[in-house]
C-alpha positions as CSV (number, residue, x, y, z in Angstrom):
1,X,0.0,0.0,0.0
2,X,1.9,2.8,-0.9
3,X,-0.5,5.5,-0.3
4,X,-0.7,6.1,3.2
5,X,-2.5,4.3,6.6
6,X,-6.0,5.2,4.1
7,X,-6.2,4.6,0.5
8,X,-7.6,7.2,-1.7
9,X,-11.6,7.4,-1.4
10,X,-13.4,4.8,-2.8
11,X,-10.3,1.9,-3.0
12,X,-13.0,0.5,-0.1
13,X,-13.0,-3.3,-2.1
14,X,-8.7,-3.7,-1.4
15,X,-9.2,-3.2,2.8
16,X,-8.8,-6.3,5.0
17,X,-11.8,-4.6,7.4
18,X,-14.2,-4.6,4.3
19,X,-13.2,-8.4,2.8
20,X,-14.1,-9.5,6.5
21,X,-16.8,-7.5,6.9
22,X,-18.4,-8.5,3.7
23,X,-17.5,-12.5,5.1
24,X,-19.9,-11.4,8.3
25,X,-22.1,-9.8,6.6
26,X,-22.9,-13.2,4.0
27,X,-22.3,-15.6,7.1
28,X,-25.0,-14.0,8.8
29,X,-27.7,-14.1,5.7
30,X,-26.5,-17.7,5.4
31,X,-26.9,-18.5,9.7
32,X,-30.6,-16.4,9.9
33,X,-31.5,-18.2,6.4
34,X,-30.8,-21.1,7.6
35,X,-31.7,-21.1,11.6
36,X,-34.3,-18.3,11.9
37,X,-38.1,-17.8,11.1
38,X,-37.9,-15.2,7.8
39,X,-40.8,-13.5,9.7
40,X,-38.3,-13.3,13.3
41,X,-37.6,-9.6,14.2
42,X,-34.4,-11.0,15.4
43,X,-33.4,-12.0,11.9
44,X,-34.0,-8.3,10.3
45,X,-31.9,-6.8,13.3
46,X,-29.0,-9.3,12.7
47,X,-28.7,-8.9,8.9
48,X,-29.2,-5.2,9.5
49,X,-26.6,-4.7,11.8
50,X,-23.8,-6.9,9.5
51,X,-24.6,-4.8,6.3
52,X,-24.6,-1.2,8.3
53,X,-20.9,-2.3,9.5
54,X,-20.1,-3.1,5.6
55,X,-21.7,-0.4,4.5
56,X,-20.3,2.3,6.7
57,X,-16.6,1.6,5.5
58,X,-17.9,1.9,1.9
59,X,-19.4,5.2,3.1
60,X,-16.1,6.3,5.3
61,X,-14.0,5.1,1.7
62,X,-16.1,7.3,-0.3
63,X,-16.3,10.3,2.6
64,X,-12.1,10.1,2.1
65,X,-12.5,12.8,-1.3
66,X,-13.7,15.5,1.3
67,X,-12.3,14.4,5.0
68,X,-10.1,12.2,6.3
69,X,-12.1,13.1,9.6
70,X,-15.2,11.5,8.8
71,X,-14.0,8.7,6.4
72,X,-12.2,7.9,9.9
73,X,-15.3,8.3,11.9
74,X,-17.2,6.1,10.1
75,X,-14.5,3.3,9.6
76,X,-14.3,3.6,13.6
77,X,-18.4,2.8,14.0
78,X,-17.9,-0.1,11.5
């Protein structure tokens, strides 16, 4: 990596944090597919919560063109 601790904005796909995140994320589906009632308001909350984590690094990556501040910010909630 030789730009820096961040890439530039929107190199979200190349970060360890987002391949595993993104492993959660389909882990989960697969677990409350498999396990849970597709009516269970336990199943929403779970599949909701992996994608927010995977989506907020997409988010932070893209927030990198404007601030480092909140691209940081929202890779720290993730």
């Amino acid at each position: 990596m030789s730009g820096g601790f961040i890439p530039p904005h929107g190199g979200y796909a190349s970060l360890l944090s987002y391949q595993k995140a993104e492993i959660v994320y389909r882990a989960t589906v697969y677990f409350c597919d498999r396990f849970l009632d597709k009516f269970d308001r336990t199943r929403d909350q779970m599949i909701q919560s992996a994608r927010s984590g995977k989506q907020n690094i997409v988010e932070g990556s893209m927030a990198s063109a404007t601030s480092k501040e909140t691209e940081i910010k929202l890779t720290n909630v993730a």
